[in-house]
C-alpha positions as CSV (number, residue, x, y, z in Angstrom):
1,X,158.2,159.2,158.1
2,X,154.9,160.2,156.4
3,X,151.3,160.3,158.4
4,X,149.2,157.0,157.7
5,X,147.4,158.0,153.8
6,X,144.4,156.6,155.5
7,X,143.3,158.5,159.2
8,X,146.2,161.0,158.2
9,X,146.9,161.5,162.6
10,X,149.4,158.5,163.1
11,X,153.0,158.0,161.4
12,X,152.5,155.2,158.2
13,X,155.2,152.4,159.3
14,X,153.5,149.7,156.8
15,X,153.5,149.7,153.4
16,X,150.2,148.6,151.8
17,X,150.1,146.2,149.6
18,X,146.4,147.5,148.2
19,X,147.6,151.3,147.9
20,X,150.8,151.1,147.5
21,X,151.3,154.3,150.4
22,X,152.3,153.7,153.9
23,X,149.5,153.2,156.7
24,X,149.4,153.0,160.1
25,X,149.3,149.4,162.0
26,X,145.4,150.3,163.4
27,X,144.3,151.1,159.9
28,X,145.9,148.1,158.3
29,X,144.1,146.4,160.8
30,X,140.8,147.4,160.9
31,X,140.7,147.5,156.9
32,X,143.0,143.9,155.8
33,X,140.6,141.3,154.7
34,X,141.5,138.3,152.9
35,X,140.8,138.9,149.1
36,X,142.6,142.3,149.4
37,X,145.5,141.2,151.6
38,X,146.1,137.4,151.5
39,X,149.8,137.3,150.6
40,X,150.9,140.4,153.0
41,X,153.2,139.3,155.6
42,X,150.8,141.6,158.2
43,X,147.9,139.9,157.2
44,X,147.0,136.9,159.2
45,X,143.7,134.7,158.6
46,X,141.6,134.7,162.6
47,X,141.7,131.1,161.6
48,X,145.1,130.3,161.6
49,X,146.1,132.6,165.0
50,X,142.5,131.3,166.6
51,X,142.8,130.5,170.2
52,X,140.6,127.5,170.4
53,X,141.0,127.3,174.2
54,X,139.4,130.2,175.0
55,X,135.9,129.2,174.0
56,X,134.0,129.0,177.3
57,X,133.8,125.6,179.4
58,X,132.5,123.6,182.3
59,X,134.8,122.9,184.3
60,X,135.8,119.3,185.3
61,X,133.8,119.1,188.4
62,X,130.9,121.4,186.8
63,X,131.0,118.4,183.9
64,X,131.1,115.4,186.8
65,X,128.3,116.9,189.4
66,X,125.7,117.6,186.1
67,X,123.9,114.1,184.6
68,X,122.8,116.8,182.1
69,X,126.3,118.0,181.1
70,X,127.2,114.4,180.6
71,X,124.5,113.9,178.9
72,X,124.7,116.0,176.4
73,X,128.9,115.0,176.1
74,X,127.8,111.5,175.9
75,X,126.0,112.1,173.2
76,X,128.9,114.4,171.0
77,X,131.3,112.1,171.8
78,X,129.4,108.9,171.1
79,X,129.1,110.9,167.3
80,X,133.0,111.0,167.1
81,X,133.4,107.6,168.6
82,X,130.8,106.5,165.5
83,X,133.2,108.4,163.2
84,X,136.9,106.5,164.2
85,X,134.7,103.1,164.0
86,X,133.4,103.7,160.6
87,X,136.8,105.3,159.0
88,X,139.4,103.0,161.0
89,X,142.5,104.7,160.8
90,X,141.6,107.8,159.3
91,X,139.9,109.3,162.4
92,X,142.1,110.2,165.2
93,X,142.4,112.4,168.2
94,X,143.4,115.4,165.5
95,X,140.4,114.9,163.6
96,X,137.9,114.8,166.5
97,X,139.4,118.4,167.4
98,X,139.5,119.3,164.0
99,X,135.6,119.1,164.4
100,X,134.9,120.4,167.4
101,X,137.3,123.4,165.8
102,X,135.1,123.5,162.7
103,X,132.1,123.6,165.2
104,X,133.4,126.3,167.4
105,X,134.0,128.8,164.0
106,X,130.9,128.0,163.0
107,X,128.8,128.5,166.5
108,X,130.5,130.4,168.4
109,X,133.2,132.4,166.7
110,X,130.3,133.0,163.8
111,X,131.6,132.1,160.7
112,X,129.9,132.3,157.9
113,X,132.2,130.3,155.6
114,X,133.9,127.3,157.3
115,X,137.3,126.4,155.4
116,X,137.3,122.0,155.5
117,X,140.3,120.1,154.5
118,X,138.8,117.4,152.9
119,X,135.7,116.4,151.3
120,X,135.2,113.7,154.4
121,X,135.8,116.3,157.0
122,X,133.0,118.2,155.2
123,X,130.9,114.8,155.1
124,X,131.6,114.3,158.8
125,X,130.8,117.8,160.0
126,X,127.6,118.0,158.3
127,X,126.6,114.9,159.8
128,X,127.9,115.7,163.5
129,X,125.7,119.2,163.1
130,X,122.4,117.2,162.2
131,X,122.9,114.6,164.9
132,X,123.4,117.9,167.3
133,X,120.6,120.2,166.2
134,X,118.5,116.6,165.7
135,X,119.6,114.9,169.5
136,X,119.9,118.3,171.2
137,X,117.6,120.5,169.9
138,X,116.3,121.6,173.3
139,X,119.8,122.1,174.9
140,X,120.9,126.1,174.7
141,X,123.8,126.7,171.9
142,X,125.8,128.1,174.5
143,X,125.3,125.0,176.8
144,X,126.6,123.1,173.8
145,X,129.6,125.2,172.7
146,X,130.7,125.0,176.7
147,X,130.0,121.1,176.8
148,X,132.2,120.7,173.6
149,X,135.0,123.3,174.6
150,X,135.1,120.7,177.6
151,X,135.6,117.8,175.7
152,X,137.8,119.5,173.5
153,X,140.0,120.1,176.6
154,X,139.8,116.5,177.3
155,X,140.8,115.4,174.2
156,X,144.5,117.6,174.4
157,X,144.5,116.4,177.5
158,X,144.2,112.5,176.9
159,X,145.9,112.6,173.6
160,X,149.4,111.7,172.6
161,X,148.5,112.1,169.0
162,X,147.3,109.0,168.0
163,X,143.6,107.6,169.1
164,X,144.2,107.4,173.4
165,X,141.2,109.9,173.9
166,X,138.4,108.2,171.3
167,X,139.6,104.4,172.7
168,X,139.3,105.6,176.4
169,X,135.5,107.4,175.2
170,X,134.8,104.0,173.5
171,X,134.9,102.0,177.0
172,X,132.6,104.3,178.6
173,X,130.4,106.2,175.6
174,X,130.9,104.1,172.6
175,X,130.0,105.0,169.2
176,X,126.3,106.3,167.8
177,X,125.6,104.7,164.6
178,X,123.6,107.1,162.3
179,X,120.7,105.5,160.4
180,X,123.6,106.6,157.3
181,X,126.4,105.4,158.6
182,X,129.0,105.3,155.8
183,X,132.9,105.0,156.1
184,X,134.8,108.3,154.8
185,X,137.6,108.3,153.0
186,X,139.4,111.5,152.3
């Protein structure tokens, strides 16, 4: 078997797709990005093999014994509460962590470009960042990123796929209507 074409000190097991020569498996992954290597069967987009449940969190009884913690997670989960009323059916359990997803690449996996599925995801992320950076300007990113990790957590926790987790938040948070408030549609 050949040496890698690109460090020439390790045997080339993978043939690129870009130079057509056999690399080594640490070159092919510290040089793939996606408009060079979408399409290879080595090249996986972070997005899609993201562990979302390793952001850091509070811990239940960190989140219980703080009225600052709850605070601040009465306040992101009255903004997806808002969003289920206003779209009805169309905002679920999935979408709420599709959010808090798009918030985490964004924050604190440092995205630059944030890949939405539809124009009302879009809509409804914008507007869940402005009520955030509006309603908790003063609270620390990284308090914010643990605080929504947490209620991400909650959410797989509660849900069975449907809406269990936003109709339990409605009893005790209820929704925050934005001066804006429009129903989505996708």
């Amino acid at each position: 078997m050949a040496k890698c074409s690109i460090c020439n000190s390790r045997k080339g097991k993978r043939k690129c797709k870009v130079n057509e020569t056999f690399i080594c498996s640490l070159c092919c992954g510290q040089t793939r990005n996606i408009a060079k290597c979408e399409g290879c069967s080595f090249f996986k987009n972070a997005n899609q093999s993201r562990n979302y449940r390793k952001v850091p969190f509070y811990e239940t009884n960190q989140m219980s014994d703080s009225m600052e913690l709850q605070d601040i997670s009465n306040t992101i989960e009255s903004i997806l509460c808002g969003f289920e009323l206003n779209c009805e059916e169309l905002f679920n359990d999935k979408t709420a962590i599709g959010l808090l997803e798009l918030f985490f690449d964004k924050y604190y996996f440092k995205d630059l470009e944030l890949n939405f599925g539809t124009t009302a995801e879009k809509e409804q992320f914008n507007e869940m960042v402005a009520i955030v950076e509006q309603d908790l300007s003063s609270i620390p990113e990284e308090q914010r990123i643990k605080v929504m990790a947490s209620i991400y957590r909650s959410i797989q926790r509660r849900t069975n796929g449907g809406r269990e987790y936003l109709q339990f938040a409605q009893q005790y948070v209820g929704a925050r209507i934005a001066s804006g408030a429009r129903a989505l549609t996708t």
